[in-house]
Each structure stands twice: as C-alpha cells, then as structure tokens.
N, C-alpha and C positions, 0 to 999 in steps of 0.2 A: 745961594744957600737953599738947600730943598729941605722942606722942615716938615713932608708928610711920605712923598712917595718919589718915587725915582724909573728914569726908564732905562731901559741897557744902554743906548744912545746917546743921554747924559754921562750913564756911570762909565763909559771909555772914553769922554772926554775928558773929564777928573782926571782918569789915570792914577799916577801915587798919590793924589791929594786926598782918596776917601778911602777912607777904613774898614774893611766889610767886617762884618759877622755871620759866620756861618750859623743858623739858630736851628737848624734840622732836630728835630724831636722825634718820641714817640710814647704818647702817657701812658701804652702798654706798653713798652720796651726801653725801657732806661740807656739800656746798650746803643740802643737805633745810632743816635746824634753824631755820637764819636764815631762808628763805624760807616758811616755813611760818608766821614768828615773825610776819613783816611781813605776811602775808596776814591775819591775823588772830589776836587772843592775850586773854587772859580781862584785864578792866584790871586796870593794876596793876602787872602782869607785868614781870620783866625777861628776857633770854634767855639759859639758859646754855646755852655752845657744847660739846658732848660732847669733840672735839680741843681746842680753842682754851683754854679753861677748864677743863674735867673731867679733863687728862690732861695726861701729859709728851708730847713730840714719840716718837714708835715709835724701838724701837732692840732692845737687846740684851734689854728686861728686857718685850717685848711691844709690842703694838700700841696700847694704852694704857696707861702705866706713869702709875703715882700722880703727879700733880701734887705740888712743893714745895708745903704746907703753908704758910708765910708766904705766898707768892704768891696761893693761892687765900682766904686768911682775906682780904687785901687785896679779892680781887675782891670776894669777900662787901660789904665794906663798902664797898665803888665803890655795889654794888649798894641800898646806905642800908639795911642789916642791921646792927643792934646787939647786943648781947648777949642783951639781954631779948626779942627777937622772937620770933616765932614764924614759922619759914622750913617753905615748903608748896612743893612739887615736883609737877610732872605733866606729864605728857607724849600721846602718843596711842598709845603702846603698851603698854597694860598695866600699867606702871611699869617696864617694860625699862630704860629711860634714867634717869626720874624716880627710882630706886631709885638709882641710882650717886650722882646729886645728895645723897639722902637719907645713904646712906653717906656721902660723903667731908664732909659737917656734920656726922656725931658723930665724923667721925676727927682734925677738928679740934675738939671739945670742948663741939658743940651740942647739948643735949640737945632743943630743944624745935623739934625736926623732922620733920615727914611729910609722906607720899604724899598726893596726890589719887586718893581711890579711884575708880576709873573712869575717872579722866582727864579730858582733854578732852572726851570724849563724853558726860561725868556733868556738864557744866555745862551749868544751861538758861537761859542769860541769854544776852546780845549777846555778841559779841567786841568787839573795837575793835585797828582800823590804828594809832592812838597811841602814841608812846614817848616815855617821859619820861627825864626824867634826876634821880634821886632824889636827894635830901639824904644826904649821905655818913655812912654809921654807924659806932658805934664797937666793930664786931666784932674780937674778941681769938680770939688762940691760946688753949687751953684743953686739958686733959690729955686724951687721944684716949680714945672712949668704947668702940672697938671693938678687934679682936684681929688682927692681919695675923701670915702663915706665910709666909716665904719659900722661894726652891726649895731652898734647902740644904738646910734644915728637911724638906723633903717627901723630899729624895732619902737621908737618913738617918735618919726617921723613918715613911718609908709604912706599916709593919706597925702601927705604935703609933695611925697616923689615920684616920678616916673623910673619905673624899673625895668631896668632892659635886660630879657634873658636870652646868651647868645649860641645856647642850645641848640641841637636837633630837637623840634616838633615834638617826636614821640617820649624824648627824655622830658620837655618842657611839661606833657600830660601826663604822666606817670606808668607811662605805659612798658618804658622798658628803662634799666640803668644800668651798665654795662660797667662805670667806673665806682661809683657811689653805691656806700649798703645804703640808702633811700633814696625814692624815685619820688617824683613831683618836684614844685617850684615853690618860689615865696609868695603868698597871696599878692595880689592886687597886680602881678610881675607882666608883662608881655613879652610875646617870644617874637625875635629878629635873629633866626640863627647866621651864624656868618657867616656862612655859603652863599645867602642869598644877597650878599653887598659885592661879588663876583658874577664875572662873565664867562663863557663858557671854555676858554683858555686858560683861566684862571687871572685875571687882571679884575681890576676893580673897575667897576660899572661907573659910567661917565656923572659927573654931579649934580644933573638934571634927574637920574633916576635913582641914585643914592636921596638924594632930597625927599622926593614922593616917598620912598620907601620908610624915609622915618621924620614925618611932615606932621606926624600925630602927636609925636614924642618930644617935644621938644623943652616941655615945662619939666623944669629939673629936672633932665635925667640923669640916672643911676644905671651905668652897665654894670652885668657881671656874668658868670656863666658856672663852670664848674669847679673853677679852683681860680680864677681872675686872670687866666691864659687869654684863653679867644676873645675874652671880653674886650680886649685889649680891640679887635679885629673893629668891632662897632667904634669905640670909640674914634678910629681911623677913618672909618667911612663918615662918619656923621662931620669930622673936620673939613672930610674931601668935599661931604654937602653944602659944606657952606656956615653948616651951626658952630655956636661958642663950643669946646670942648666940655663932653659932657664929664661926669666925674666917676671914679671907676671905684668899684667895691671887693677889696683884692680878696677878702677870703671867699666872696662869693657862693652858692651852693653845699661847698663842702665844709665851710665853717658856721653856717647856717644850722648844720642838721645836727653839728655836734653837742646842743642845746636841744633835749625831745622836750621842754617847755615851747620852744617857738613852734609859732603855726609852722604848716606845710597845708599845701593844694596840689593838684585836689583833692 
C-alpha cells in the first residue's frame, strides 16, 4: 500500500490494480483541467475537476471550501474506486492540485493513497485521448484520516499553533495578490511555499531535507495557503519528513479575509 507518494516504477507494476486521478488545474482557468484531460491523459485515468469535484461552490467559508464528504465518496465510486484500491493522483504541477486530491481520500477514510511523484512529466509511456467509463466501485465513507482547524479555532487559538503559509514569499508579505482582493497573511503565520518541498524536476526532496526544512515547525502545526489547495502540498512533505500529520485549515487565506474584523499582516 503506498499511503504518501508513488513512483512511475511502482505505478506500472500495479497496472489495473490503481486508480489514477487526473487532478490537472488552473486557479486562473477553470477550463485548463478538463482540456488538458482530453488532450491527453496517462490510460486509465479519470478527471478530477478541482471546482466541480474537489470543492464546494466559493462562498463565505473560501474559494474552495471542502467538498460534502458523501458526495465526493460517491464520485469516488462513479470513478470505479473500491475500497481495496489503490488511488494514485497527479497532475502537472508539482502536486499542487494532485495533493488536494490525495488529501480529501484520507479525509474520507482512504488510507491507500498517493501522489505521482513527478507528475505528468515522470511518465514515459504514451498518453491516450480515451475515456472510459469504469465499472462502478464500492467506495465507503470511512473515519477521516486527517485533522482539519477551523477559523474559530485559529482565531482563539493563534498563540497555542504553528501556522504554515504555503504561499509564494511575496504574496506571504503583502507585496503582491494576484488571486485574493487582499494581500498579506495571518499574524503570527510562517511562510514554507510549496515549491520549496521540490527538487528541480519537480519530485519531492528526499526526507532528510524535507525534515530541516520544517524542523522549526513542528509544535501544532496548521497548514494552509490560499483557499487550502497547496496547503495540502506541506502537509505531504511534512508526512514524507517523518512528522505526525499536521492539520490543515481548508478555508485558509481566502476565508480568513472575508471577516475585515480579523487581523491581517503585515
């Protein structure tokens, strides 16, 4: 069972035994996922839509608020995922998107879930334009494997957590916001963007320097980022480190601001 990350190597010896997920995004292009999916997709594959699938419609609680739980176990098993599978997520960034996917399967109760390390770019066989429509599985709810903070929690608890922001740098300062009308972070927050938990191919950094990287952070932490996508990405590396799973805060920055009583920094 591989229950973090996966390498192409492993995922062709599986063969039909794992389930992929296509998770290709793009938080400025809605369109991106699906068209990318139909240009080409590793076989097998089905497509999950980051809006459509991976998220509630945007509102009070962020830009991506968690998906009902029943509804997406459902899609699971539209997607002919049973219990016994082994579901494999990847995408072409990194694991930007493939990480949300990975998350929101052990938040409903799968343990035997991971990343394609490298992504798209780590597989060296054909694509294929093909979609199938898979034999329907008999995936279950199951007790959530992971730890979710909500903002009350955060706004009566900041002193007591470590807050991981898994921003770019310059959005973490306030210096530029590209997707959010407000720019800055939550007071007390530290930025780990999640690029920097990748190597220059784009695979995740060996668990020796994953470790270092977040060896500060370890007392409570709280990931999150812009809408609790990439957050997802830390919370993967910090597993790959070695630490207990930290716990993730899915409305993250953009459910944050939608209260102009809460602080903001700087």
């Amino acid at each position: 069972m591989h229950r973090t990350l996966i390498d192409v190597d492993a995922l062709r010896e599986l063969g039909r035994r794992a389930r992929l997920i296509d998770c290709r995004a793009g938080l400025r292009d809605p369109g991106y996922g699906r068209q990318a999916y139909e240009q080409g997709h590793i076989p097998g594959a089905q497509h999950g839509d980051l809006d459509r699938d991976f998220a509630a419609p945007p509102g009070p609680g962020g830009r991506h608020p968690l998906p009902d739980r029943a509804t997406l176990a459902e899609r699971f098993a539209a997607w002919g995922v049973s219990d016994e599978d082994q579901l494999v997520f990847y995408d072409d960034a990194g694991g930007a998107f493939a990480g949300r996917g990975w998350w929101l399967a052990r938040w409903c109760g799968h343990a035997a879930a991971a990343v394609l390390d490298g992504g798209l770019n780590a597989w060296p066989e054909a694509l294929t334009t093909a979609s199938t429509v898979p034999e329907r599985g008999n995936f279950s709810l199951r007790p959530p494997l992971t730890r979710i903070v909500g903002v009350a929690d955060i706004e009566t608890n900041t002193a007591a957590l470590t807050l991981i922001d898994a921003r770019a740098q310059r959005r973490f300062d306030g210096l530029e916001e590209p997707i959010d009308p407000v720019a800055g972070h939550i007071p007390g927050a530290l930025c780990r963007p999640f690029q920097g938990n990748l190597d220059a191919a784009g695979c995740f950094l060996p668990a020796p320097q994953l470790r270092e990287r977040f060896a500060d952070l370890a007392d409570n932490p709280v990931c999150y980022c812009g809408s609790g996508v990439t957050a997802a990405h830390n919370v993967l590396a910090m597993r790959l480190a070695g630490f207990d799973e930290p716990a993730l805060y899915p409305g993250s920055w953009s459910e944050w601001i939608n209260d102009p009583q809460r602080p903001i920094a700087p």
